[in-house]
Steps between C-alpha positions, in 0.01 A plus 500: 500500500797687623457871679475775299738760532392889394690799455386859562399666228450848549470598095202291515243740648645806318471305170138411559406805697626765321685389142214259381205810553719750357601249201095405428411880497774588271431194269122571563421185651205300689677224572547575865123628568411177332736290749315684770202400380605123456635456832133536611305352230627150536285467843168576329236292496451254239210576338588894523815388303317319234247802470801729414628271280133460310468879489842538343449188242213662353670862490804309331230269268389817348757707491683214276154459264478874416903562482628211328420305158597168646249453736264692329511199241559262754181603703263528193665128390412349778157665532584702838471847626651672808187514660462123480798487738282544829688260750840391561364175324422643199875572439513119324275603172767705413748302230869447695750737356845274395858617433424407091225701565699860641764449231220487211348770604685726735433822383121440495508416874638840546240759608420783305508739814890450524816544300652226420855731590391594819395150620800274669634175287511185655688202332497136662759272533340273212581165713275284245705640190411833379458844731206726588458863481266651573398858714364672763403813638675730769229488737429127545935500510471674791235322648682165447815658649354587847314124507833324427662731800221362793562168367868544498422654890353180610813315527604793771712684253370886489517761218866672534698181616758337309424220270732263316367334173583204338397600208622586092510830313479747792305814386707724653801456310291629170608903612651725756152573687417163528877482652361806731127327574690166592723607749243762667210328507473153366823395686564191228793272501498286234629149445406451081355153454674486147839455671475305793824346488674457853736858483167684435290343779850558718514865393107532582534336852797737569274773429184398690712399796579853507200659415251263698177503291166470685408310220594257264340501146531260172426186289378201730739291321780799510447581861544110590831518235622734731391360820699150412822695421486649845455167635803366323752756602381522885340854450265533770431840577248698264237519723158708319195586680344316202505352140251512201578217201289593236550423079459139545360193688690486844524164567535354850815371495635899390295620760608277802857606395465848463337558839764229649813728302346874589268429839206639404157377344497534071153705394432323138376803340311428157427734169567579140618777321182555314374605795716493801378344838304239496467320820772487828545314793436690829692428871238133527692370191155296437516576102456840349269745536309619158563832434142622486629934512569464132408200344217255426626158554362137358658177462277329216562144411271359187327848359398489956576642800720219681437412837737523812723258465462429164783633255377784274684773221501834675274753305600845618299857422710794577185782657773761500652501124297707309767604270457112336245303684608176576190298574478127583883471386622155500859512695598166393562366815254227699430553943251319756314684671480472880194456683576636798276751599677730714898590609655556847652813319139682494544561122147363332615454151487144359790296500702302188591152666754430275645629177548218262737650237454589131210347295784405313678285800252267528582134367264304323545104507384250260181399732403835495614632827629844570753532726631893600879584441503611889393154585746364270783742649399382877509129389850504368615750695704312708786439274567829488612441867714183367697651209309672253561878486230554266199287411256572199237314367394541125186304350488458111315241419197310688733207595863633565640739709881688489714540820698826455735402829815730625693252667584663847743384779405168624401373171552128463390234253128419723383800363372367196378222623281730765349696229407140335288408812354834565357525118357191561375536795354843420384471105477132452708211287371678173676780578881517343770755593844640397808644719692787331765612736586894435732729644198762628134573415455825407290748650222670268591886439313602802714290689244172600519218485281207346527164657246339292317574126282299309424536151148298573153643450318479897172623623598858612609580094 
């Protein structure tokens, strides 16, 4: 990696000194006494860790059975009570709670103790067909936002410091005071992932160049978008204390050219907007660290808890929404957990090994194997070094699979026959395939991008 090359910023400690306190008491705000308490918290001792979480499961267990008619029924279906919930453990008897399920029944997951006007809306991106909303309180907002900030501080990055985003439909833009709060305190410059054409990624590189952000922020597959137009025009000197690719897999061919292009490490940062932060890499880079402050965390593979190593659907139960519980919510997406037992970094939170993609990524072959849409992506990811732009993979039938392929510069007439060996290599003779060339692949509204999707039932449905 090249040298890095940082600017003085002397904003920086009057933004995070003085303008962030003054902002949090005027908007009556936690967030930063919750940071303080974070920075510390992620040294505790295991089992002190999973105590707090118990304590808090059981507070949140019947705080949803007496507030809320959905798990009131769900409890009294499934012949539980919240006092049955003594361990950590115990957490399984309770039925999984689905997307199907939330938009069935939203307004009975809502507690009874809240307004449903005074609670915050969430919506997802809907990247298996149809959006989410759903809601949460002020409190457990705030509590998210100063978790996401130590995370965001372990790349090196601190509160105050510029940060440029790769990343679609800035928040900012929605009124003047946003306008205000951006260029005061959250120091945001934006490159939108809905128009990354190469004037706008010019225009943003210009502006970064300038402003030298401590820290880059965006799409894995954006950032890397970004990263190989830099590369291509011989622009060599945005130089970040760190980077944080969250939204989607980062594969390792985007990472080991985005820390090539910008000089720095990439900290694959991993959540949902149902309920923020999930799990992060820390300064080891040895997988990502469960984020155990406000969440309960399971991978469960067959009705089971999977075990390292073994891919499993992440379950996650949100201990500070109390607004609309969210307990044992199924993300959608599959990991591995690690089984390494402790991290040079001193943080003692388990660690995600991998993150395999959507449950909805996964391949399913004619013999019955499963194969992940990351693994997929790595295995054919080479031609997108060799004259594909743009790759994507789309399953919809048990024997034949469609090439979506933006033909790139380099492109020549082996192409074809290299995705011929590689299916056959990697699914079997059974397996059949089509080549549709298109101009682009477009991005979902929240500006990802899917490289794979199967239409095929698998074991994490």
């Amino acid at each position: 990696m090249k040298s890095k090359q940082f600017s003085a910023d002397w904003y920086a400690p009057i933004a995070r000194l003085i303008i962030a306190p003054l902002w949090a008491r005027h908007e009556k705000s936690l967030y930063l006494k919750h940071l303080k308490y974070f920075e510390k918290s992620q040294f505790r001792p295991l089992d002190e860790v999973r105590a707090d979480q118990l304590s808090r499961l059981k507070k949140l267990v019947l705080h949803a059975y007496s507030t809320t008619s959905y798990y009131k029924k769900l409890f009294d279906s499934a012949g539980i009570k919240p006092e049955d919930i003594r361990t950590l453990e115990d957490i399984q008897k309770i039925p999984l709670l689905t997307k199907d399920d939330i938009r069935a029944n939203r307004d009975d997951i809502i507690s009874s103790h809240f307004s449903k006007d005074d609670l915050i809306i969430k919506k997802t991106s809907g990247s298996t067909g149809v959006s989410l909303e759903l809601y949460c309180d002020e409190e457990s907002g705030q509590w998210k936002r100063g978790c996401a900030i130590r995370h965001d501080q372990w790349t090196g990055w601190r509160l105050g410091e510029r940060v440029g985003a790769v990343w679609g439909n800035p928040e900012y833009k929605k009124n003047w005071r946003g306008y205000i709060r951006n260029a005061l305190l959250e120091r945001f410059t934006y490159l939108d992932t809905l128009k990354m054409d190469s004037d706008s990624m010019h225009i943003f590189y210009e502006k970064i160049r300038r402003k030298k952000p401590t820290l880059l922020f965006g799409h894995a597959h954006s950032l890397y978008l970004f990263a190989r137009f830099l590369e291509k025009n011989s622009l060599d000197d945005i130089r970040p204390k760190g980077i944080i690719s969250t939204a989607m897999v980062l594969h390792d061919y985007e990472r080991r050219l985005i820390e090539q292009v910008f000089g720095c490490r990439v900290t694959n940062r991993y959540g949902c907007e149902e309920v923020s932060l999930i799990a992060c890499e820390c300064s080891a880079h040895n997988g990502l660290h469960i984020n155990m402050d406000t969440l309960v965390v399971e991978l469960v593979r067959d009705g089971k808890p999977a075990a390292p190593g073994e891919p499993g659907a992440i379950v996650v139960t949100d201990l500070t929404n109390y607004g609309m519980p969210m307990i044992r919510y199924k993300v959608g997406d599959v990991g591995i957990l690690s089984d390494l037992k402790t991290c040079e970094c001193s943080c003692s939170y388990p660690i995600i090994e991998s993150l395999e993609g959507r449950v909805a990524d996964y391949v399913v072959t004619a013999e019955g194997n499963y194969i992940s849409g990351i693994s997929l992506t790595e295995n054919f990811a080479m031609l997108l070094t060799e004259g594909v732009k743009q790759l994507q993979i789309i399953q919809e039938s048990i024997d034949h699979l469609i090439f979506k392929v933006v033909k790139g510069e380099g492109f020549n007439d082996t192409i074809p026959d290299k995705i011929s060996k590689l299916v056959e290599q990697r699914f079997g003779r059974c397996m059949t395939h089509s080549i549709e060339y298109v101009d682009s692949i477009q991005q979902e509204h929240s500006g990802k991008y899917r490289f794979c999707i199967s239409k095929i039932r698998n074991p994490f449905s």
